[in-house]
N, C-alpha and C positions, 0 to 999 in steps of 0.2 A: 504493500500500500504506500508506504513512502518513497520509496523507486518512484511510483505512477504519478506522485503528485510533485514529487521533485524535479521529475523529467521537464513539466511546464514550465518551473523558474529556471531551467537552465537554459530552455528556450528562450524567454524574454531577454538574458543575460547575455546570451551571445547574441542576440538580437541589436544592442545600445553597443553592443564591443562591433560591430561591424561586419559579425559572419553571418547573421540570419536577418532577414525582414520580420518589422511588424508593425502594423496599426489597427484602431478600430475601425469597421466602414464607413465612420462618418466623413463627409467630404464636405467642400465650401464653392462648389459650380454651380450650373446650372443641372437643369435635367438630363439624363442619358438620353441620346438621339438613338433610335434606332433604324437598323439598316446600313450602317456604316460598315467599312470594309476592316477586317482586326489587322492589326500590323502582324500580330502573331497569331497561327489558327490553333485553337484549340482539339484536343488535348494536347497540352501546354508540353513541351518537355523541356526542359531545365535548363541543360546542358546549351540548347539551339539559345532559346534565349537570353540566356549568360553569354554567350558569346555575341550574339548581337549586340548586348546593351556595352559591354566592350569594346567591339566594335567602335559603336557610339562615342565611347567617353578617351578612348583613344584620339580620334579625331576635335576633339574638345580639349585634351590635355591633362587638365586637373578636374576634379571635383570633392564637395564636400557628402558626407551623412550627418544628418541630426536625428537621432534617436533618442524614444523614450519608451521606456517596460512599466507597468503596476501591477504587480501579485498580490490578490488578496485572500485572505484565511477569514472570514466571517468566525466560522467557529471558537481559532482563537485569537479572535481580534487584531489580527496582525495586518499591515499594511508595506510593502516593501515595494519603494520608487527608486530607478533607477535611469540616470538619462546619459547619454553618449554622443561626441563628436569623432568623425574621422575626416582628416583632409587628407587626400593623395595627391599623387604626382606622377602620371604614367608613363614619363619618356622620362625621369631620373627613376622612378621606382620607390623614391618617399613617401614616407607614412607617419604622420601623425595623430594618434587617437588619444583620448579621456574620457574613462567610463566613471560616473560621480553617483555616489547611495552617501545614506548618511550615515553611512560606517565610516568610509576611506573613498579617497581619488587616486583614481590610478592612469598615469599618462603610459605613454611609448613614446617612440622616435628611434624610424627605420631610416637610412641613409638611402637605402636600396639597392647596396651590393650587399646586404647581407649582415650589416655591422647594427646593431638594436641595443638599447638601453630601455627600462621600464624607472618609471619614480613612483612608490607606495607610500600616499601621504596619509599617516590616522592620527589627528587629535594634534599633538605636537612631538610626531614621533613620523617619521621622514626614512625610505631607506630605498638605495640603488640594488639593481640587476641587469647583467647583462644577458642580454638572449638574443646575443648575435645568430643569425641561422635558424632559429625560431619563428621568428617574426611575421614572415611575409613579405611584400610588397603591393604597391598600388593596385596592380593590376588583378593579385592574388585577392586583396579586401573587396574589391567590386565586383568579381565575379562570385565569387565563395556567398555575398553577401542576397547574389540572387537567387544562386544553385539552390543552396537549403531552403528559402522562402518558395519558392515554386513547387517545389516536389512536397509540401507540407498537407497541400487541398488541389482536389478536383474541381479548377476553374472553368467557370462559362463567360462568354462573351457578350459584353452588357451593351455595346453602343461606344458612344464618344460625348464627353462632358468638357464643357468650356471651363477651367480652372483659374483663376487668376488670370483670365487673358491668351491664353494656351490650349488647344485643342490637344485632350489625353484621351487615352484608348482605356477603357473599364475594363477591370477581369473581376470576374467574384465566385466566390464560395460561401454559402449556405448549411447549417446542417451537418449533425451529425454524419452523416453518408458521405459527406464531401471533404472529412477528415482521411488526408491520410497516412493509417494506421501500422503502413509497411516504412513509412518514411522513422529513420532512428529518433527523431527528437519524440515523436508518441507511440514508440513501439511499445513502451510498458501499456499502452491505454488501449480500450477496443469502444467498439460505439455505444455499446449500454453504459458507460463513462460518462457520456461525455452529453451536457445537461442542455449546454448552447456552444454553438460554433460558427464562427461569418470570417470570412475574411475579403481584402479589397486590396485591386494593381491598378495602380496608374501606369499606363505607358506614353511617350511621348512617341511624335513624328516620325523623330530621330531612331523609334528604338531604345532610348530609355528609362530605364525603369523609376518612374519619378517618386511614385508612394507605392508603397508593401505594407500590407498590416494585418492583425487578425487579432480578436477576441475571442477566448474560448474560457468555458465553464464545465468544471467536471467534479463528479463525487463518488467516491469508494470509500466504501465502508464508513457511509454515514457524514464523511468529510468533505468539503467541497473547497474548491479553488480555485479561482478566476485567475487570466491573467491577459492584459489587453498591452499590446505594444504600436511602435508607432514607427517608420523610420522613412529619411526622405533624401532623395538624391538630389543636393541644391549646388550653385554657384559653379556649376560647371561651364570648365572654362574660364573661371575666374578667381579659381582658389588658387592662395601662396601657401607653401608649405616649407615655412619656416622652422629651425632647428630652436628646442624648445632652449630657456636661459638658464636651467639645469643641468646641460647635456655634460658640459666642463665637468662640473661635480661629479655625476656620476660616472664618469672618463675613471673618475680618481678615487671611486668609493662605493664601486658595486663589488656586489658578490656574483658568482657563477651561476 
């Protein structure tokens, strides 16, 4: 039972870190047009799509994510928010991320051949690691970041919504049936789990995957736990990705 409910928060988690999508469907466009032609036809598969929205962001250069996760435990009253930046850099291969809870902050800083530093800030207690070759790079963050979020639900194709000014392609999932169950993030869960489930893709013109997100609600054995995440592919094209004013220090004061 803890396996199955832990599975979700580690989904939300690596969701704000940069490997997974997520948000709720709520959106701020107009109405879905139907009839429109999808960039990508359904059934969705991952792999094609990651590569196109790479593609994409290639051609662009840099981009940012903003993400945010809330898991909640009604039963015992627990609340855990967690929100995330990642900026990249695809033709250096830098990577800068900050995943922020009210435990600790934790950055990175990839160069992108390979050479990573993390800073673990809790309270007034500060400490370096290096994870040189751990890391990843740009390239690595934004595809990884669509892979796991596609293969999560069995999307359908809703129309095209005016966003902010910007014509996005809709994908959605409904329903438990549209969880899926083969995919590792809920392999502990099967569908009599799972209480409420939606999830929603923005895609751009271009191929980009603009918003990824899902809410889901599940209970075993009497326990239930929400967990609704958010994340968005912004400033592409126009993100710098700067080395953080840490990096010196921890040059001089990580551990392995």
């Amino acid at each position: 039972m803890r396996r199955q409910l832990a599975a979700l928060l580690v989904v939300a988690l690596v969701a704000v870190a940069g490997c997974a999508g997520g948000s709720g469907p709520a959106t701020d466009g107009t109405d879905t047009v139907d009839g429109a032609e999808p960039v990508y036809e359904t059934p969705l598969d991952a792999e094609s799509v990651a590569d196109a929205h790479v593609d994409a962001l290639t051609d662009a250069g840099t981009y940012t994510i903003e993400s945010d996760a809330t898991q909640e435990s009604p039963g015992q009253n627990r609340t855990v928010e967690t929100s995330g930046l990642v900026r990249g850099d695809i033709s250096s291969g830098a990577v800068f991320s900050r995943t922020e809870s009210a435990q600790r902050t934790v950055e990175l800083y990839s160069d992108g051949d390979g050479t990573a530093y993390q800073q673990f800030a809790a309270g007034d207690q500060t400490q370096y690691q290096n994870v040189s070759g751990q890391a990843g790079n740009a390239t690595q963050y934004a595809r990884d970041t669509v892979t796991s979020f596609v293969g999560l639900f069995d999307f359908t194709y809703a129309g095209t919504e005016d966003v902010d000014g910007e014509t996005v392609h809709v994908y959605e999932a409904d329903g438990a049936d549209a969880l899926n169950t083969s995919s590792p993030a809920f392999a502990q869960l099967n569908e009599s789990n799972v209480d409420e489930a939606s999830a929603t893709m923005h895609v751009g013109e271009d191929g980009v995957v603009r918003m990824a997100g899902y809410d889901i609600t599940v209970t075993v054995q009497d326990r239930t736990q929400s967990v609704e995440t958010t994340q968005r592919f912004t400033e592409v094209g126009s993100t710098e990705v700067a080395e953080p004013d840490w990096l010196s220090e921890a040059q001089s004061n990580s551990s392995e």
